[in-house]
N, C-alpha and C positions, 0 to 999 in steps of 0.2 A: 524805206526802213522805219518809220516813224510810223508809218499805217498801224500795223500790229502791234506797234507800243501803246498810241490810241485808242485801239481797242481795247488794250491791258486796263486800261484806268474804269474806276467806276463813278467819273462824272458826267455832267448834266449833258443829253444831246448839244444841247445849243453850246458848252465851251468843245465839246469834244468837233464840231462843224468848225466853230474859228480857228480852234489849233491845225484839223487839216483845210482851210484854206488859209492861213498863214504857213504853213509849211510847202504848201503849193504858190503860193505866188513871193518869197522869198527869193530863191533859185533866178524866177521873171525878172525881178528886178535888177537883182545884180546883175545879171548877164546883158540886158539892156540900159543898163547905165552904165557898164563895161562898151558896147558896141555904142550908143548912143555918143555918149562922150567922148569915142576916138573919132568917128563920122564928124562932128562939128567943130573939130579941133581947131584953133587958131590961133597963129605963133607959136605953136607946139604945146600950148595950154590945151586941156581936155572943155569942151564945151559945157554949158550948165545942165547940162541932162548928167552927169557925173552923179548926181547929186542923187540919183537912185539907187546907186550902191549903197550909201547910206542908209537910206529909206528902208533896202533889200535888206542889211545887216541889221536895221531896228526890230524889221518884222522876223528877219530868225529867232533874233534875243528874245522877242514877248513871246514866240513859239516854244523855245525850251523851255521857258521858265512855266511858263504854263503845263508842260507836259511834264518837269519835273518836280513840281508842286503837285501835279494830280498821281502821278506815280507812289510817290512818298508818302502822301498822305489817302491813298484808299490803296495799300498794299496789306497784303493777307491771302 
């Protein structure tokens, strides 16, 4: 969904490459620090790979914000 909004924008190749591999490897992570962290689980705590969810939910935050800052500001 975010491809054709990326191309909506009119900035630089190189932010328009980070936003889509930040928006491609967001998804990665969460789901592997979802699986990761049940896998290693012990005493019913989630293992330290958990900790990609995070990571995965940083990297969506700098992806919107970046995609809503290039929208907003070269919209016309």
């Amino acid at each position: 969904m975010a491809q054709p909004l990326i191309d909506a924008t009119r900035g630089s190749d190189g932010i328009k490459l980070l936003m889509r591999i930040l928006f491609v490897a967001s998804p990665l992570l969460i789901s592997g620090g979802f699986f990761a962290g049940a896998l290693t689980m012990a005493d019913g705590k989630p293992g330290a790979l958990h900790r990609l969810i995070y990571a995965g939910l940083a990297t969506l935050t700098v992806a919107l914000v970046l995609l809503g800052v290039n929208l907003i500001r070269h919209r016309g």
